[in-house]
NUKE-570631 format. One line per 3 residues: their letters; for each residue x, y, z of C-alpha. Coordinates in nm, 4 decimals. Layout:
<sites>
a = X Y Z; ... .
</sites>
This chain:
<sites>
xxx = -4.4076 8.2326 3.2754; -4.5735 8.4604 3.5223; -4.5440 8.3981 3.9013 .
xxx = -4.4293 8.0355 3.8633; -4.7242 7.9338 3.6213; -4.6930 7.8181 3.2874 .
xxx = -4.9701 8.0248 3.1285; -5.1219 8.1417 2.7865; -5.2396 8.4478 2.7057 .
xxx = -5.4800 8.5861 2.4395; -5.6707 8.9831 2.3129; -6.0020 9.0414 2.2345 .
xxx = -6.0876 9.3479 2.0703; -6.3341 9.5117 1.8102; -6.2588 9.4893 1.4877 .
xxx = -6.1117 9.7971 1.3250; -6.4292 9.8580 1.0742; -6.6746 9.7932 1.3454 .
xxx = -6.9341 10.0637 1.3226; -7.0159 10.0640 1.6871; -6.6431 10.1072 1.8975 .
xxx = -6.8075 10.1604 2.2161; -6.7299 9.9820 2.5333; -7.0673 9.8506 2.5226 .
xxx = -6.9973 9.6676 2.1912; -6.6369 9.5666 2.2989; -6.7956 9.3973 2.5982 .
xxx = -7.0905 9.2044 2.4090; -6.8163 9.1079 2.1252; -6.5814 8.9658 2.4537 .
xxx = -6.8880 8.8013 2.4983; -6.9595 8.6386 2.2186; -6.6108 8.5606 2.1127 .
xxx = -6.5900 8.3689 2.4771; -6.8974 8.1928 2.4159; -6.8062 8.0432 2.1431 .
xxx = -6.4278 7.9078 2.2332; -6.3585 7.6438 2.5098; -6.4522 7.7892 2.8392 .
xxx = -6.1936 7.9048 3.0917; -6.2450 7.8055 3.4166; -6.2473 8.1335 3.6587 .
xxx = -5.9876 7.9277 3.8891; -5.7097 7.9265 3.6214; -5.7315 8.2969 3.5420 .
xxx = -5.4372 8.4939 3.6545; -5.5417 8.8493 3.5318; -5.7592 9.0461 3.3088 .
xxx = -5.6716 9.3594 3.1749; -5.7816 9.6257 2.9700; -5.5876 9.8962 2.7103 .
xxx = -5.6564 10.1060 2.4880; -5.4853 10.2412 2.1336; -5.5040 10.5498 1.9742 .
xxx = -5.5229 10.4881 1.5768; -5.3976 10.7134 1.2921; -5.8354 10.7486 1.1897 .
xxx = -5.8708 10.9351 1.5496; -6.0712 10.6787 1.6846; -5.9491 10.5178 2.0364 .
xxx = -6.0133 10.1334 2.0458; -5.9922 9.8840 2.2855; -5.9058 9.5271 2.4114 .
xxx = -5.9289 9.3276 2.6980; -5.6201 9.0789 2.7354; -5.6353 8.7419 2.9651 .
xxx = -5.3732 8.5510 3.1018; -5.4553 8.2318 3.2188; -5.2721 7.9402 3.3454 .
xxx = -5.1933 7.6559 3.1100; -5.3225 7.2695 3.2135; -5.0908 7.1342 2.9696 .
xxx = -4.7823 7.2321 3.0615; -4.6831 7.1730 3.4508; -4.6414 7.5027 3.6620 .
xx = -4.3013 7.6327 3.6818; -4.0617 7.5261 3.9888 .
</sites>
C-alpha cells in the first residue's frame, strides 16, 4: 500500500549484455517496453523513479521503477 492506494509496481531496465548502457538506450528501451504493454493512464501514476547499480563487470546500469495505483483492487481506507 502506499498513501492509502492499493498499487502495483514494476522495473524497467537494460538488459545486462546490452551493448549500448547509456541513458539514451535505457530511455528508448522504457519506451519500447511501454509501448508494447497495456498503457497506464498518467492519472493513476503515483511515482517514477530512477536508480542505479554498480555491477561486479564495472559497468553502472540503470532502471526506472513505477508505482502506480491498482483499478482492481479498491484503495485502502
Amino acid at each position: 500500500m502506499t498513501k492509502g492506494f492499493a498499487c502495483k509496481t514494476f522495473s524497467i531496465g537494460l538488459p545486462e549484455d546490452a551493448a549500448d548502457q547509456s541513458l539514451t538506450a535505457l530511455f528508448r528501451h522504457v519506451s519500447e517496453v511501454l509501448a508494447e504493454d497495456d498503457p497506464i493512464s498518467m492519472d493513476d501514476i503515483i511515482t517514477v523513479s530512477f536508480h542505479t547499480d554498480f555491477y561486479p563487470d564495472a559497468i553502472s546500469r540503470g532502471a526506472f521503477t513505477v508505482v502506480f495505483n491498482d483499478d482492481s483492487d479498491s484503495p485502502a481506507t
